[in-house]
mmCIF file as gemmi writes it, N, C-alpha and C atoms, coordinates in Angstrom:
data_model
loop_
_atom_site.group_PDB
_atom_site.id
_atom_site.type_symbol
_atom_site.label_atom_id
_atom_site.label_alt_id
_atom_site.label_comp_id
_atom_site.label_asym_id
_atom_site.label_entity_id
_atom_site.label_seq_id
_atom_site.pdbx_PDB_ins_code
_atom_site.Cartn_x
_atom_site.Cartn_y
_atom_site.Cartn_z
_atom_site.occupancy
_atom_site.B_iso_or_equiv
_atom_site.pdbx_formal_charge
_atom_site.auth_seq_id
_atom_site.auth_asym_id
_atom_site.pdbx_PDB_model_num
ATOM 1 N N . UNK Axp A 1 ? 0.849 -1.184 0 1 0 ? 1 A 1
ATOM 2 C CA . UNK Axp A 1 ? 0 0 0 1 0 ? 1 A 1
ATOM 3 C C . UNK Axp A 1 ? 0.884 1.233 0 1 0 ? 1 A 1
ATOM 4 N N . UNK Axp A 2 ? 0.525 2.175 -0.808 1 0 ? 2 A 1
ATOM 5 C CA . UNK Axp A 2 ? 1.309 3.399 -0.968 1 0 ? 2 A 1
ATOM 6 C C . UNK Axp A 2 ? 1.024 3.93 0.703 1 0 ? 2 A 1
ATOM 7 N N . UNK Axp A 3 ? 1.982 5.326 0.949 1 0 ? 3 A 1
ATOM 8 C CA . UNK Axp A 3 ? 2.276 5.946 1.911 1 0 ? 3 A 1
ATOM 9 C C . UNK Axp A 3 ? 0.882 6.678 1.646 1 0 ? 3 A 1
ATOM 10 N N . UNK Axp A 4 ? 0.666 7.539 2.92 1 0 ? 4 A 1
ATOM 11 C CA . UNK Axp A 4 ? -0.687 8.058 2.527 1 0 ? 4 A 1
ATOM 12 C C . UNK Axp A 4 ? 0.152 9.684 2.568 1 0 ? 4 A 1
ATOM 13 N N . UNK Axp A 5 ? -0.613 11.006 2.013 1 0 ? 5 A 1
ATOM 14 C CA . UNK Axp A 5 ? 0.107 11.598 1.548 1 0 ? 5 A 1
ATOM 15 C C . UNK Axp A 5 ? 0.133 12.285 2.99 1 0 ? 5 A 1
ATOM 16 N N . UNK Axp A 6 ? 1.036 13.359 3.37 1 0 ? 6 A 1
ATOM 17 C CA . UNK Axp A 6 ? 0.613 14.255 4.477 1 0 ? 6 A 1
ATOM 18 C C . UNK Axp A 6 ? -1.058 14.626 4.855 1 0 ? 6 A 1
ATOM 19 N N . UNK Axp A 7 ? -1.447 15.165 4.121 1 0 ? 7 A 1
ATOM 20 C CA . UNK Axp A 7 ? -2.85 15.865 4.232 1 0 ? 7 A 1
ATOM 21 C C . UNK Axp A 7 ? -3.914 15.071 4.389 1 0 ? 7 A 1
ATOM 22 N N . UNK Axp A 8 ? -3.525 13.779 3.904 1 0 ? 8 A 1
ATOM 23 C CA . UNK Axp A 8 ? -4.815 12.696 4.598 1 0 ? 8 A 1
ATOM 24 C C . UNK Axp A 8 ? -4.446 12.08 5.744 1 0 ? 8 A 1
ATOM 25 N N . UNK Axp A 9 ? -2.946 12.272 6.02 1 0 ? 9 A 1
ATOM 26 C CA . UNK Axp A 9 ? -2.442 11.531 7.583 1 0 ? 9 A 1
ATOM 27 C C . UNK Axp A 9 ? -3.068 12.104 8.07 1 0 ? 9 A 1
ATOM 28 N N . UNK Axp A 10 ? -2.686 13.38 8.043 1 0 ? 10 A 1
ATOM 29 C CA . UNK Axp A 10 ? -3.626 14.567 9.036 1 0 ? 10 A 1
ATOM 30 C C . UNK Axp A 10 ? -4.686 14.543 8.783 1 0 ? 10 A 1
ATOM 31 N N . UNK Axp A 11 ? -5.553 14.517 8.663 1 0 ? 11 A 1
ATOM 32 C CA . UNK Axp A 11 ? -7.541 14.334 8.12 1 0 ? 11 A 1
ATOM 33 C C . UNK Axp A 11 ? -7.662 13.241 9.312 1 0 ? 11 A 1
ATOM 34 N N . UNK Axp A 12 ? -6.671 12.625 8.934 1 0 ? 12 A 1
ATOM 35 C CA . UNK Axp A 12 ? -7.128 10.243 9.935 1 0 ? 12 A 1
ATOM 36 C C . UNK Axp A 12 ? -6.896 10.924 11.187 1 0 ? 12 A 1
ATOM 37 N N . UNK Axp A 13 ? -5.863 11.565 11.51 1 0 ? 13 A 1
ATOM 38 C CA . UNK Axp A 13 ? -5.257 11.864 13.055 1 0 ? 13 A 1
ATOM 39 C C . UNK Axp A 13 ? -6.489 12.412 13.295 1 0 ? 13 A 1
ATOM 40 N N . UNK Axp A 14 ? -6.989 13.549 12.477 1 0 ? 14 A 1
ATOM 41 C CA . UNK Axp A 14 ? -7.491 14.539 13.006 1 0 ? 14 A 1
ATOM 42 C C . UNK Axp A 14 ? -9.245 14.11 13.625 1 0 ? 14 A 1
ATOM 43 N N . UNK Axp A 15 ? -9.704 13.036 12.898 1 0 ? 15 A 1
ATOM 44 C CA . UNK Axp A 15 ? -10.873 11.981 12.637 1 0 ? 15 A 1
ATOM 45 C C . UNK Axp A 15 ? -10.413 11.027 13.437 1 0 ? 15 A 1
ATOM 46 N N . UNK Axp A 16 ? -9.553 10.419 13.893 1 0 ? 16 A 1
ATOM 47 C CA . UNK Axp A 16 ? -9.031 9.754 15.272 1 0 ? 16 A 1
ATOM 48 C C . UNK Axp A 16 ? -9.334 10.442 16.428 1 0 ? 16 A 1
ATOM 49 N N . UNK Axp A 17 ? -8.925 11.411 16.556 1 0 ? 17 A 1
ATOM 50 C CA . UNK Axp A 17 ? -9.242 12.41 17.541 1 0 ? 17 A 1
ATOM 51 C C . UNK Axp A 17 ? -10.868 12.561 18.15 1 0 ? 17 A 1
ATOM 52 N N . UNK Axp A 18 ? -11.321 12.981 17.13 1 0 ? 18 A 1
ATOM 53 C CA . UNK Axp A 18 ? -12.423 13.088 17.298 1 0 ? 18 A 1
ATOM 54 C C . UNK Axp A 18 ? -13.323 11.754 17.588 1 0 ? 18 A 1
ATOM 55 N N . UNK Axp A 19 ? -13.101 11.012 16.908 1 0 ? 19 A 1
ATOM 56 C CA . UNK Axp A 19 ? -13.721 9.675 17.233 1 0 ? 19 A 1
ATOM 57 C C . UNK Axp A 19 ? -13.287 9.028 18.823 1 0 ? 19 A 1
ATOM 58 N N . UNK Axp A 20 ? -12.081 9.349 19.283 1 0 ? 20 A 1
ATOM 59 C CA . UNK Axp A 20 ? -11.922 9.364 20.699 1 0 ? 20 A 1
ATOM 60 C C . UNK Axp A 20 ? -12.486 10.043 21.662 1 0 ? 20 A 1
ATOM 61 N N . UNK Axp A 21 ? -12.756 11.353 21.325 1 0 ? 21 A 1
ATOM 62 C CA . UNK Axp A 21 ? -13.497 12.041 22.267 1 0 ? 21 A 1
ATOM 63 C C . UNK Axp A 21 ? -14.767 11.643 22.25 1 0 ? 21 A 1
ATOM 64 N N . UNK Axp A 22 ? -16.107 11.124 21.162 1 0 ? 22 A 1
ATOM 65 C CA . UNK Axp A 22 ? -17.098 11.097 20.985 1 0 ? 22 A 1
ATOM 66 C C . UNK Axp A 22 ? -17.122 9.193 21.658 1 0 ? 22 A 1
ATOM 67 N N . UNK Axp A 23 ? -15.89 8.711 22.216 1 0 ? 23 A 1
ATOM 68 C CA . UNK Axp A 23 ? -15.922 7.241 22.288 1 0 ? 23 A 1
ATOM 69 C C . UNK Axp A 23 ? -16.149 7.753 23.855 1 0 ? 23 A 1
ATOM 70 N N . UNK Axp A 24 ? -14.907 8.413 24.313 1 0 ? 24 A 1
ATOM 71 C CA . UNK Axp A 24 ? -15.048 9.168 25.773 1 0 ? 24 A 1
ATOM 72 C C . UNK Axp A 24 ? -16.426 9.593 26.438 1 0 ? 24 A 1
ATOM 73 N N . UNK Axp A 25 ? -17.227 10.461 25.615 1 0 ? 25 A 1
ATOM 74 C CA . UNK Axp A 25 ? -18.469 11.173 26.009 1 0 ? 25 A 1
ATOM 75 C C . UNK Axp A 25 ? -19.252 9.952 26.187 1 0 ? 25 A 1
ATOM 76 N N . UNK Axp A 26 ? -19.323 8.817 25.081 1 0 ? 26 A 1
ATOM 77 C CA . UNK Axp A 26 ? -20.082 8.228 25.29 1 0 ? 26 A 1
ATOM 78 C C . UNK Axp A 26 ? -20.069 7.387 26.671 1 0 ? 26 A 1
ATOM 79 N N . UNK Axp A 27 ? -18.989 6.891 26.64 1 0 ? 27 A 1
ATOM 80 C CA . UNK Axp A 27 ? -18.261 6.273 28.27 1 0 ? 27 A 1
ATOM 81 C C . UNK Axp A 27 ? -18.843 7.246 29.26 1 0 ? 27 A 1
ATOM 82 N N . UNK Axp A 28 ? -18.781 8.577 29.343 1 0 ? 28 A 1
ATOM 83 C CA . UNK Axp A 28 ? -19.344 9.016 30.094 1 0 ? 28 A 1
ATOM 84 C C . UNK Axp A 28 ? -20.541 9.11 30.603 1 0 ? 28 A 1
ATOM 85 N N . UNK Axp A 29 ? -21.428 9.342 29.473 1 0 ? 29 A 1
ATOM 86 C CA . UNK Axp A 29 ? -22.927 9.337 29.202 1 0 ? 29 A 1
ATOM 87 C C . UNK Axp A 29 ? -23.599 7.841 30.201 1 0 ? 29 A 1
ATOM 88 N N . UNK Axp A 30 ? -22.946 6.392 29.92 1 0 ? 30 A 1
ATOM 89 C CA . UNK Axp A 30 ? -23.331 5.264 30.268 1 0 ? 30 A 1
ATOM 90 C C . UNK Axp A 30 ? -23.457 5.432 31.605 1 0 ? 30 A 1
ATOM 91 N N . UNK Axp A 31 ? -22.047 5.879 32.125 1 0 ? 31 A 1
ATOM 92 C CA . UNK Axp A 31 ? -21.838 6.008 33.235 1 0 ? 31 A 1
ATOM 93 C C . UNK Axp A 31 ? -22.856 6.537 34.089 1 0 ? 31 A 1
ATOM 94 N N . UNK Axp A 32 ? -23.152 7.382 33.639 1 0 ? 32 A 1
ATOM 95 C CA . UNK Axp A 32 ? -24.203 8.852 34.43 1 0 ? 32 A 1
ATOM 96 C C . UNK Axp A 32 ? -25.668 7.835 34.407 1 0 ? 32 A 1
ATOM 97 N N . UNK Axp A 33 ? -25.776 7.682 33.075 1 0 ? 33 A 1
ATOM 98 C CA . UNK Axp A 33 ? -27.191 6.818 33.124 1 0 ? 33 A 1
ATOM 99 C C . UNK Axp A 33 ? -27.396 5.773 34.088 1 0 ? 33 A 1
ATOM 100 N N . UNK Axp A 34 ? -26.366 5.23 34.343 1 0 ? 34 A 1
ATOM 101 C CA . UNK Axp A 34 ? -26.374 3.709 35.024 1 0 ? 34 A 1
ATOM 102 C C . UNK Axp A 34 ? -26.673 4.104 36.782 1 0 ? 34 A 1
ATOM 103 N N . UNK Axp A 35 ? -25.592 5.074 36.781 1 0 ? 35 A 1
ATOM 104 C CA . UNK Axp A 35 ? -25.348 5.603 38.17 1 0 ? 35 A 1
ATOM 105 C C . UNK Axp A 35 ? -26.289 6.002 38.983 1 0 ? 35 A 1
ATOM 106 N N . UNK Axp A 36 ? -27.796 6.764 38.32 1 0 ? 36 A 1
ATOM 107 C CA . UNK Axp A 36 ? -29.115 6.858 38.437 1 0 ? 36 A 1
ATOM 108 C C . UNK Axp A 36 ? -29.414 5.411 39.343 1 0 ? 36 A 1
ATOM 109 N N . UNK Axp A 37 ? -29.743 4.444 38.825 1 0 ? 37 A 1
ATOM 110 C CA . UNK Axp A 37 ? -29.936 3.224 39.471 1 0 ? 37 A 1
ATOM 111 C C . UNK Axp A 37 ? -31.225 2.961 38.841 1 0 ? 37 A 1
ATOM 112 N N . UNK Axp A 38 ? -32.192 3.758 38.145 1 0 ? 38 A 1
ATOM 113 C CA . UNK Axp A 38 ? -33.076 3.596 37.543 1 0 ? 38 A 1
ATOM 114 C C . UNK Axp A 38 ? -33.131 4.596 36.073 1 0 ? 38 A 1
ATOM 115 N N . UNK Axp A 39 ? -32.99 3.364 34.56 1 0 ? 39 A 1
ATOM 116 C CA . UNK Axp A 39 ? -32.542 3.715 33.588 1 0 ? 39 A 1
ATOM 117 C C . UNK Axp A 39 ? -32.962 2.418 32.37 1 0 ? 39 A 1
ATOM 118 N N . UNK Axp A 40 ? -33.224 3.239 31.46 1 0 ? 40 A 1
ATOM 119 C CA . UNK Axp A 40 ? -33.965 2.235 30.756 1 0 ? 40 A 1
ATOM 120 C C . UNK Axp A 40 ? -32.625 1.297 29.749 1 0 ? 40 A 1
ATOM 121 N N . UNK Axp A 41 ? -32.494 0.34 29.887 1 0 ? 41 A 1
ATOM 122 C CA . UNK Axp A 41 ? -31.853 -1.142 29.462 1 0 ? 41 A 1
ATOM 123 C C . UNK Axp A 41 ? -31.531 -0.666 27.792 1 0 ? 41 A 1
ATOM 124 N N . UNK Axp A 42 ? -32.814 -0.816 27.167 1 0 ? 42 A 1
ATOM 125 C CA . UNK Axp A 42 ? -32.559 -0.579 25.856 1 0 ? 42 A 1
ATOM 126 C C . UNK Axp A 42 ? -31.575 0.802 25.442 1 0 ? 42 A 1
ATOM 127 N N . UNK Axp A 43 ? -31.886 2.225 26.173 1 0 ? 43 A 1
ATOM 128 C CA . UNK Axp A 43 ? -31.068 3.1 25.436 1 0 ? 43 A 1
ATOM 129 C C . UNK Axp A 43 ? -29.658 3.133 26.242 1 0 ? 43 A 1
ATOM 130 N N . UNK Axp A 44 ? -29.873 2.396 26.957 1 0 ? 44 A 1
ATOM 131 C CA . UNK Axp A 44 ? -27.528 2.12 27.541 1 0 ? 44 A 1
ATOM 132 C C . UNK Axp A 44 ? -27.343 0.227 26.45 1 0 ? 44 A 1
ATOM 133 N N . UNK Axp A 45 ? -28.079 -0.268 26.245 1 0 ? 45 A 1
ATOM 134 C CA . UNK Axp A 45 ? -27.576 -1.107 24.511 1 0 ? 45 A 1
ATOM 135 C C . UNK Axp A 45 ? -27.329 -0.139 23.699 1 0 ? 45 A 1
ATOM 136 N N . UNK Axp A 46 ? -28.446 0.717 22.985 1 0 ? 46 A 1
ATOM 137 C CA . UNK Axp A 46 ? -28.158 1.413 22.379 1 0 ? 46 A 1
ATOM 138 C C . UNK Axp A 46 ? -26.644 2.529 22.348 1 0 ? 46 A 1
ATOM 139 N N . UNK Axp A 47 ? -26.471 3.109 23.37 1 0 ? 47 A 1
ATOM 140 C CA . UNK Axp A 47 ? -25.113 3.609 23.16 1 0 ? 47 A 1
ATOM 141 C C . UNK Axp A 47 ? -23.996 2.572 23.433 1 0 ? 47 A 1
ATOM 142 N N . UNK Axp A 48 ? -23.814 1.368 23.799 1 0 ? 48 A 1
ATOM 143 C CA . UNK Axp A 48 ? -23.106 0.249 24.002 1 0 ? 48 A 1
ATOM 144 C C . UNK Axp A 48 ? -22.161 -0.08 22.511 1 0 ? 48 A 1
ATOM 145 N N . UNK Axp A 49 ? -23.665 -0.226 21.249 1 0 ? 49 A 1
ATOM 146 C CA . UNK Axp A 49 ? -23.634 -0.709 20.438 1 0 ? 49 A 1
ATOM 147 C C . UNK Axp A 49 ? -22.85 0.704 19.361 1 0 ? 49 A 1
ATOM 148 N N . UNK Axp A 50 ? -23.201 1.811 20.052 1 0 ? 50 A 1
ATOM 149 C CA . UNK Axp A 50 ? -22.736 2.806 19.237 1 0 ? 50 A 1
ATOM 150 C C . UNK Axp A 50 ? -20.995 2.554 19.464 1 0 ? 50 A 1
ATOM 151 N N . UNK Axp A 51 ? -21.031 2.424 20.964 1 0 ? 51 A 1
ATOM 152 C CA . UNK Axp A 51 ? -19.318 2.895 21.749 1 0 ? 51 A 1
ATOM 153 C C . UNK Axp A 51 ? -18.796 1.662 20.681 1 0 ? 51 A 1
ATOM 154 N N . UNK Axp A 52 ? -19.275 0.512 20.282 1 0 ? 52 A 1
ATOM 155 C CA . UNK Axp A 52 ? -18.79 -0.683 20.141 1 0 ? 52 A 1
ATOM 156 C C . UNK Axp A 52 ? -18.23 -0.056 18.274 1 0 ? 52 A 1
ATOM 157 N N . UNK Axp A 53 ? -18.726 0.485 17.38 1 0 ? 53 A 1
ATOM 158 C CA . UNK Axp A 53 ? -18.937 1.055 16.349 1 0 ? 53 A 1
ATOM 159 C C . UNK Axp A 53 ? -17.854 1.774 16.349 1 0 ? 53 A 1
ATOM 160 N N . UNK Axp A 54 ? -17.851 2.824 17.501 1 0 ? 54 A 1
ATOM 161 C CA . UNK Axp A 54 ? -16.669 3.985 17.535 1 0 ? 54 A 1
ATOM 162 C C . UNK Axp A 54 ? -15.374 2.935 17.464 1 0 ? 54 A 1
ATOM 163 N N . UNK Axp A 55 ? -15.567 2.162 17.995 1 0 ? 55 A 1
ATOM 164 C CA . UNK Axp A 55 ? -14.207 1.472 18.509 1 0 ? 55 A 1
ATOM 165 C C . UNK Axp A 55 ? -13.766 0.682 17.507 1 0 ? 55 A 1
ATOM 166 N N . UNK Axp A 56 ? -14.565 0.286 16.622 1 0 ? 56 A 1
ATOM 167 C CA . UNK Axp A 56 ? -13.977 -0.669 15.042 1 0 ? 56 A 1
ATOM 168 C C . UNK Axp A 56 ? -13.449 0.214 14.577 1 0 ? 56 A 1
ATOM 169 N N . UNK Axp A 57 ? -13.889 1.507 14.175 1 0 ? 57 A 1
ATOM 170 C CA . UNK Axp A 57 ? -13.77 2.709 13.46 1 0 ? 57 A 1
ATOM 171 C C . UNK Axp A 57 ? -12.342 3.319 13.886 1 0 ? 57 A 1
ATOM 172 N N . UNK Axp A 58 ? -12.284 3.09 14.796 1 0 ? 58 A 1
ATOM 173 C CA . UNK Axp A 58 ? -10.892 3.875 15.851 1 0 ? 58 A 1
ATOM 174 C C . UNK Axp A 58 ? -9.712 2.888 15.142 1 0 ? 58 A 1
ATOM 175 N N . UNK Axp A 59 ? -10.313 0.983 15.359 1 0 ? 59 A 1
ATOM 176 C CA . UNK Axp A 59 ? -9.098 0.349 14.887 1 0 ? 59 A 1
ATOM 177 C C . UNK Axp A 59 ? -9.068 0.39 13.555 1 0 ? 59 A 1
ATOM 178 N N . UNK Axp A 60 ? -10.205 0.83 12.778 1 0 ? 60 A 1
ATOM 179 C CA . UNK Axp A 60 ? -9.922 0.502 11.642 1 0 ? 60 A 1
ATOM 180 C C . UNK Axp A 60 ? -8.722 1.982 10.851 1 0 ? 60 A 1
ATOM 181 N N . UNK Axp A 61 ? -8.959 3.085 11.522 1 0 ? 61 A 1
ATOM 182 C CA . UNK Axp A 61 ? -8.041 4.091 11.101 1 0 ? 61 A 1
ATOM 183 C C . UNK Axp A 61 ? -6.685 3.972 11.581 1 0 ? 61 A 1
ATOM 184 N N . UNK Axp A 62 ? -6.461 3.296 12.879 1 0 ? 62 A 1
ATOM 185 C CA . UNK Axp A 62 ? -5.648 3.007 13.666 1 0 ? 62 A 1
ATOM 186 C C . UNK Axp A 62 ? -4.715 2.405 12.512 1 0 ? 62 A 1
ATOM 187 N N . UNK Axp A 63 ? -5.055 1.819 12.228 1 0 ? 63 A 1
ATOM 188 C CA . UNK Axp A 63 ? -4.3 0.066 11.129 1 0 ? 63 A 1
ATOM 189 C C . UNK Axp A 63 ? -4.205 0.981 9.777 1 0 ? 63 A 1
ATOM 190 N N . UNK Axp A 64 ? -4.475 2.189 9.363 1 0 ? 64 A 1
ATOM 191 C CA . UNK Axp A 64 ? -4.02 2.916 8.215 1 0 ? 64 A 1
ATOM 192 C C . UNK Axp A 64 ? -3.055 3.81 8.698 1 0 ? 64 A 1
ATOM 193 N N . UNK Axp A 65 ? -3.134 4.298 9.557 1 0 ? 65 A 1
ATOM 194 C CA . UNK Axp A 65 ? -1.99 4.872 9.886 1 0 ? 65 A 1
ATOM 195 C C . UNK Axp A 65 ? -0.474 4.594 10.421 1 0 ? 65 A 1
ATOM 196 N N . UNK Axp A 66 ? -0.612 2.548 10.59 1 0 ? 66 A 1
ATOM 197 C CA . UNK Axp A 66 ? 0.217 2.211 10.476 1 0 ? 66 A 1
ATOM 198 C C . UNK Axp A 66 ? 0.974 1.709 9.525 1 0 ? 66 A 1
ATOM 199 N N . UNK Axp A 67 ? 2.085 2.233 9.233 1 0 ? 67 A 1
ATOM 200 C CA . UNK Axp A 67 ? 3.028 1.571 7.572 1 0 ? 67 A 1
ATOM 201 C C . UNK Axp A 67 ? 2.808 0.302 8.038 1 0 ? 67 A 1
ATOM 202 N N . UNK Axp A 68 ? 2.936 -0.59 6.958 1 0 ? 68 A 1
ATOM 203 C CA . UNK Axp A 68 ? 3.478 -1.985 6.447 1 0 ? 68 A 1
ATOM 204 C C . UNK Axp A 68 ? 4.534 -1.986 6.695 1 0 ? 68 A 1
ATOM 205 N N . UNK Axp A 69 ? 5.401 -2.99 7.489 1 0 ? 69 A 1
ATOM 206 C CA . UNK Axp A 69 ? 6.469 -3.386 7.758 1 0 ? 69 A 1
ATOM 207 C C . UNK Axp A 69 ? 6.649 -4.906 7.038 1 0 ? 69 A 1
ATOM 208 N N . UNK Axp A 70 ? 7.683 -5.022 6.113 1 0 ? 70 A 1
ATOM 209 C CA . UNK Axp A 70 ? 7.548 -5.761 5.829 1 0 ? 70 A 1
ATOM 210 C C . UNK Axp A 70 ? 9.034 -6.776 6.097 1 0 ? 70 A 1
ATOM 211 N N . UNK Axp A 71 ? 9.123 -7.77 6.873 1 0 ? 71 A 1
ATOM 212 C CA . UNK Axp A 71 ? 9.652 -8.453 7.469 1 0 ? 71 A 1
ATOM 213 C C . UNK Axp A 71 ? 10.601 -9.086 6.573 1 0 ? 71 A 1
């Protein structure tokens, strides 16, 4: 796979970033909901399934921004 050029490294970092913070909030969000002690089941799946989404997304940019090493 070619090198990716500067300006899209930076775009992925920059879309990494962000996808971390919005992985964070969500971590947070669960938290708060749960902590209540009374909270409806389905919408903490629902952001579960989102956090779970962020997090493919995270590895999947993760794994482009790493070169090929080739052994």
């Amino acid at each position: 796979m070619a090198d990716l050029a500067d300006d899209d490294e930076e775009a992925l970092k920059a879309k990494l970033q962000d996808l971390y913070l919005e992985h964070r909030d969500l971590d947070d969000a669960i938290a708060a909901l749960m902590k209540d002690g009374m909270y409806d089941q389905l919408q903490i799946q629902r952001l579960k399934r989102k956090k779970l989404k962020l997090k493919d997304q995270i590895a999947h940019i993760q794994s482009l921004l790493i070169p090929d090493i080739i052994a």
